[in-house]
C-alpha positions, -999 to 999 in steps of 0.1 A, spaced: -238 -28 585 -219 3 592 -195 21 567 -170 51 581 -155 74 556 -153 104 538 -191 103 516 -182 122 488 -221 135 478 -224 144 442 -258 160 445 -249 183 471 -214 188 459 -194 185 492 -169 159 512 -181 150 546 -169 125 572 -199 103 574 -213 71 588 -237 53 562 -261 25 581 -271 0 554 -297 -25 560 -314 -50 533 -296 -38 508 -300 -2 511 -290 31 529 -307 33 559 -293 67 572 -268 89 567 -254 107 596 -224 131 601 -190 113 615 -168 127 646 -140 110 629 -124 106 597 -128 72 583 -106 53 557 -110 64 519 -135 82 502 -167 66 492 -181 75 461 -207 58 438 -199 32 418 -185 36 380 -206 27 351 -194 17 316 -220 34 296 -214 17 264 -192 -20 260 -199 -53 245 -191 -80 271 -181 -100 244 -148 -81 232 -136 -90 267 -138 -124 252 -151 -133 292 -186 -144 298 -203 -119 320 -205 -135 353 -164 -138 345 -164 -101 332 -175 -89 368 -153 -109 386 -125 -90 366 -141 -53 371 -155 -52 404 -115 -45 413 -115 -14 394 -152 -2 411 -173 -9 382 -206 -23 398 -230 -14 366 -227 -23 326 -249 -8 301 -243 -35 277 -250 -42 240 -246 -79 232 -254 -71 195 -224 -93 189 -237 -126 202 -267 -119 182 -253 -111 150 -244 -152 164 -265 -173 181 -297 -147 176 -324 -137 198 -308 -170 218 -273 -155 226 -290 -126 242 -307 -144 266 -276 -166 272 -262 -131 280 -290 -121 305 -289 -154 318 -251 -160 331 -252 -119 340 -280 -129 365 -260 -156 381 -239 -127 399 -246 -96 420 -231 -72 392 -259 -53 378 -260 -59 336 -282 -39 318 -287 -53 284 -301 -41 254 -323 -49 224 -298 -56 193 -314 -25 169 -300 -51 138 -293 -86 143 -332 -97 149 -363 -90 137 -387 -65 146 -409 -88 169 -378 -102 188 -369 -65 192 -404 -64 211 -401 -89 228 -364 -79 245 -380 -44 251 -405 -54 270 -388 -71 296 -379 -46 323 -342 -55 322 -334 -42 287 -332 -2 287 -327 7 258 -325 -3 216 -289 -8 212 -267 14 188 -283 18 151 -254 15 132 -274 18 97 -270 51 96 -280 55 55 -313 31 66 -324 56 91 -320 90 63 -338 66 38 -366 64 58 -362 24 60 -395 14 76 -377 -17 98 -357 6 120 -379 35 119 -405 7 133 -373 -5 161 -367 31 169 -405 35 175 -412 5 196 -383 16 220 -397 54 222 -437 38 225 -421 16 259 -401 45 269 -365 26 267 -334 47 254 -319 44 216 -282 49 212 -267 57 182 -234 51 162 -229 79 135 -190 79 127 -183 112 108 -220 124 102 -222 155 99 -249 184 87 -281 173 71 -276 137 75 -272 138 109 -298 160 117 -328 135 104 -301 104 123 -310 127 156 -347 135 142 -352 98 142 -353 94 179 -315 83 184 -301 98 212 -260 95 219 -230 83 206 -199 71 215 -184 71 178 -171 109 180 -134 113 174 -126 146 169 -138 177 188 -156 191 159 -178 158 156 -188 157 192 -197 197 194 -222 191 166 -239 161 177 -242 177 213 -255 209 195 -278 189 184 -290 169 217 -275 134 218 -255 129 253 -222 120 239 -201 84 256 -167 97 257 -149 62 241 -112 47 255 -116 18 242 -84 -7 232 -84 10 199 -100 41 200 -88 63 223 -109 99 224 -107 110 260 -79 133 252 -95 150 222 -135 153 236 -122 166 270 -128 198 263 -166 191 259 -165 172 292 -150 202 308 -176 224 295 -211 202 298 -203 169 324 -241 167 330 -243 157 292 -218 129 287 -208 96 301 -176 74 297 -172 40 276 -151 14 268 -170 -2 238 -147 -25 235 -117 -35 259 -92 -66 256 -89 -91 286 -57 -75 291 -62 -42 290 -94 -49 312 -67 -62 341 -52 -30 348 -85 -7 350 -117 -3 334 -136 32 340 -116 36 373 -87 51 350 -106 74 331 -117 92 359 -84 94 369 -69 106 339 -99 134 338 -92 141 369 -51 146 361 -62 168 330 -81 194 358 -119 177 360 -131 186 392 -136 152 409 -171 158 414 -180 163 378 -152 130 370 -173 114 393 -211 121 382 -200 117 342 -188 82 356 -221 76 375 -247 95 378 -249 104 342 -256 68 326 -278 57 353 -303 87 350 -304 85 314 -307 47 313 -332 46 339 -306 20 359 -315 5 394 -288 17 406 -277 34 441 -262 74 443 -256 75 475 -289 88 489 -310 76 515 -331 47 506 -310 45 476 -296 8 469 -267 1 485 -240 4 454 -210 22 465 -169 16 467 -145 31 489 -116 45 473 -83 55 483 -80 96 476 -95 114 444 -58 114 428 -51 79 419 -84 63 428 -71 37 438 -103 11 445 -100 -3 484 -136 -21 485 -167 -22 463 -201 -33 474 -233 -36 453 -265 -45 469 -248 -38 505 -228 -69 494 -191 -66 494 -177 -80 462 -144 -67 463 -121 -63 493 -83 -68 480 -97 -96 455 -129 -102 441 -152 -121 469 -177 -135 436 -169 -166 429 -167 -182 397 -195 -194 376 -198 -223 351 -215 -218 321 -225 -239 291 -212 -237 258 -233 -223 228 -224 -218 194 -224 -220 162 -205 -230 136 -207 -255 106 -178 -241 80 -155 -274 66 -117 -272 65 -103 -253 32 -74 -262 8 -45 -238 2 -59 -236 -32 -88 -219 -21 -70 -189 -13 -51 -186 -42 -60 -152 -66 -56 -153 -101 -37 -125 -119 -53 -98 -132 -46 -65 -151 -65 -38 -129 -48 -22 -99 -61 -36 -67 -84 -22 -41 -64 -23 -9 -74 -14 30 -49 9 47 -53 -2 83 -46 35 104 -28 20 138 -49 33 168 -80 39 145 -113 17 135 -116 37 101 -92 29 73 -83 44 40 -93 32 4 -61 27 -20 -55 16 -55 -26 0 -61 -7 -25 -83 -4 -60 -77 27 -82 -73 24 -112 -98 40 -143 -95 33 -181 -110 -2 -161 -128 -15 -158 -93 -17 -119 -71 4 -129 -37 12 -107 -11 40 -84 -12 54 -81 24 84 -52 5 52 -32 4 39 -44 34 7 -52 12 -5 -91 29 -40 -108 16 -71 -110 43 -96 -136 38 -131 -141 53 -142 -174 58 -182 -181 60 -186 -199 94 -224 -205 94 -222 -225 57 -196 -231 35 -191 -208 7 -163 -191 -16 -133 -176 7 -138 -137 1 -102 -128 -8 -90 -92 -7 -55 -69 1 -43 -49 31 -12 -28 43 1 -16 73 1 -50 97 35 -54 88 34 -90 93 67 -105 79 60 -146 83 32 -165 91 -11 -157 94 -34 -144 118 -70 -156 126 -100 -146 145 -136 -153 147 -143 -124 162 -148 -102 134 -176 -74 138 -202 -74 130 -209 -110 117 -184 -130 136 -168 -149 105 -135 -159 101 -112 -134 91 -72 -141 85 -42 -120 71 -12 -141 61 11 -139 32 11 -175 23 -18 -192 14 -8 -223 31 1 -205 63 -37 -187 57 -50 -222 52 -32 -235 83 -46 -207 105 -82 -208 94 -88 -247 95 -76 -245 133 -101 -221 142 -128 -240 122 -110 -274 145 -115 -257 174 -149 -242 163 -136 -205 171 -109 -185 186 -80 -163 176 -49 -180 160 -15 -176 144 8 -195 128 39 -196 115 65 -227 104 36 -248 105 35 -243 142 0 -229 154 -13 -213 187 -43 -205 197 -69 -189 223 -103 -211 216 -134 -190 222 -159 -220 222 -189 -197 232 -202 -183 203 -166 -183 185 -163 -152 210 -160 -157 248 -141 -187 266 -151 -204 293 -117 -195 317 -115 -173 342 -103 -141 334 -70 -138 345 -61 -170 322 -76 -155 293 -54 -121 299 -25 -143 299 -34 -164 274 -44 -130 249 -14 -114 258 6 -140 250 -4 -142 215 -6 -105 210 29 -110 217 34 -139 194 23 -113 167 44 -87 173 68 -113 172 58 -120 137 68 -82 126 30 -68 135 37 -33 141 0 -26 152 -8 -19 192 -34 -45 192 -30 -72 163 -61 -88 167 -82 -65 178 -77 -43 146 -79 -75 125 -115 -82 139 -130 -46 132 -115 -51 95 -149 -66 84 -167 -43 104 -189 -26 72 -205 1 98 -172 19 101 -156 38 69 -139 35 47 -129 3 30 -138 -32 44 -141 -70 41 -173 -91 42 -174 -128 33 -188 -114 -4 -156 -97 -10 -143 -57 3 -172 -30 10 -170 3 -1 -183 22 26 -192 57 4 -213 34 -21 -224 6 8 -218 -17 -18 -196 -48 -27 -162 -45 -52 -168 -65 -83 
């Protein structure tokens, strides 16, 4: 097979008409072109950083949709089907990725499983690297378990990432003494400088919440050999109108040479990760798309392997995939949401729109019948967790900001342990909400008026088994639903899910009640 075009080489910095010969797989030759071919061909785009599973698409269904947008290459952490389904949901992971051409590379969950199934992923040639070590207080205690992790990845020579949101100083200088090498958790300027000071490649994030592209561009400008760009975590939505494709482009709009746009979205993640993955070069694998200028980068074909898998629509065809989950949680009452009134002010989450952190408030409650209910004048609603793996006491706690008028949210995605988590302010409309999710054995719901809608996510209460233009449809219609419901927040259920995520300051819900970051301990 023959490709014309205009080879833009990253290693030797220059734009050349060129013919490419590809045979089994791989560049054969190179050679210099009398005419000018169609588009610009360029390596292909890695996402240096994303779980599969916030796409809510299996990943044989997650390449079908990126493929479009010349992304041939994940580096992947599926700690969220692990935190699930175990060492189990990994493989599922490894499994359905090997059922298509796109090239997943997976890695060893640094929390969710024990120290010998961390061995065990590691030493499979597949899995690169220990995935991000989000106990950051374990690894300045000196916590012999993920010292032992972080050793076992360094002894087979795999990668650790890291996830140190606003560490600074001492602390993170033993975090980076432990081995742990980047982070994609850096939102301001000052955060990234100090951490790259310090060694650790920094994953510039554009995520569907966090959004840091704008404010860590500078560093990008100043050292592209020393970061990489991620999504961490990208609705089915927002994954249909570009993945890493449009952050290239915007670097590129901001005054990135294309060249350096280019490598930070290529070359970067697959030297550091060790990725079989083609540059371009001669005997290199064949991994390549052709693009239409280095303006809008606009994605005309995409091959991995010499295969094209994209040419106007995505040539992989879809994959079926068994379902695997669990969940064993019984339907609730609307009693069992019901607060009794108290004297104290209450501990309350300020959700921040656009932001995974939120803000710790005191407040007083709104009393009515001897029971704490929400107070939508304040904007102050209740958020629940709901045990899915047994049944247990609803954890029951206070947020403001959603700006939810009527009706409740539900999700079972909700990082890190994938319980049920709702926001409502009736407890019948919480009830309502929760039981069909536990019905449907996982999803993301609303209701309101005794009317519910849902998306199921009947793979690990995480990922459906649709294609992923469905699910886009299906999301956005019920993102719309909420904003319909007075949400005020970009992404309603995204922000709802990373609510219980207890890595992430400041103020949190588990299923034992809220999380004070600052103490890493539970509210009595």
């Amino acid at each position: 097979m023959e490709i014309h075009g205009n080879l833009v080489d990253i290693h030797k910095r220059k734009i050349s008409s060129s013919r490419i010969l590809i045979e089994d797989g791989r560049i054969a030759a190179i050679e210099p072109n009398s005419h000018r071919g169609k588009g610009f061909i360029l390596p292909g785009f890695v996402d240096a950083h994303i779980h599969i599973e916030s796409s809510m698409l299996i990943p044989s269904a997650f390449a079908r949709m990126v493929v479009r947008h010349g992304t041939i290459a994940t580096v992947s952490d599926p700690h969220e089907i692990a935190a699930v389904l175990g060492i189990s949901g990994v493989e599922y992971m490894i499994e359905n990725g090997r059922k298509s051409p796109f090239k997943f590379y997976f890695g060893a969950p640094s929390k969710q499983i024990n120290l010998g199934q961390v061995r065990e992923l590691l030493e499979k040639p597949e899995i690169k690297f220990l995935c991000e070590v989000m106990d950051v207080s374990a690894v300045i205690q000196d916590d012999p378990e993920i010292l032992d992790k972080i050793a076992i990845a360094k002894g087979l020579g795999k990668r650790v990432d890291g996830h140190a949101p606003g560490t600074f100083g001492d602390d993170l200088k033993k975090y980076v003494s432990a081995g742990i090498e980047t982070d994609h958790e850096c939102t301001t300027l000052t955060e990234a400088r100090e951490k790259h000071a310090l060694g650790m490649k920094i994953l510039v994030r554009e995520s569907s919440i966090s959004k840091d592209l704008n404010t860590l561009f500078p560093l990008m400008l100043e050292d592209p050999e020393n970061c990489m760009l991620c999504t961490d975590h990208l609705l089915p939505n927002h994954l249909m109108l570009g993945h890493i494709n449009l952050l290239v482009r915007r670097a590129v709009q901001k005054g990135m040479d294309p060249l350096d746009a280019i490598t930070v979205a290529s070359r970067n993640p697959v030297l550091h990760y060790g990725l079989e993955v083609g540059l371009l070069r001669i005997g290199d694998l064949a991994d390549f798309i052709i693009v239409e200028n280095l303006d809008s980068f606009r994605v005309l074909e995409t091959y991995i392997n010499g295969e094209c898998v994209f040419k106007e629509s995505p040539v992989l065809p879809p994959i079926k995939s068994p379902i695997v989950n669990q969940f064993h949680a019984s339907e609730k009452k609307p009693t069992d949401f019901a607060v009794p009134a108290q004297d104290q002010d209450l501990h309350v989450i300020e959700v921040i729109d656009g932001k995974l952190f939120t803000k710790h408030l005191t407040l007083p409650p709104k009393i009515e019948n001897n029971l704490v209910i929400a107070d939508p004048a304040r904007d102050i609603l209740k958020i629940v967790v709901v045990n899915r793996y047994h049944d247990a006491p609803v954890a029951i706690g206070f947020i403001k900001n959603f700006g939810l008028k009527k009706g409740a949210l539900a999700s079972s995605v909700a990082h890190d342990a994938h319980n049920i988590v709702a926001i409502g302010l009736r407890d019948e409309d919480l009830c309502e909400v929760v039981n069909a999710l536990i019905k449907t054995k996982g999803g993301i719901a609303l209701t309101s008026g005794g009317q519910a809608s849902l998306l199921p996510l009947p793979i690990a209460g995480l990922m459906s088994n649709l294609e992923g233009e469905e699910v886009a449809v299906r999301y956005s219609n019920l993102d719309q639903a909420a904003k319909n419901l007075g949400c005020t927040l970009q992404n309603p259920f995204m922000m709802l899910s990373f609510m219980t995520d207890l890595a992430i300051p400041e103020l949190k819900m588990s299923d034992k009640g809220l999380f004070d970051y600052k103490s890493a301990s539970i509210i009595r």
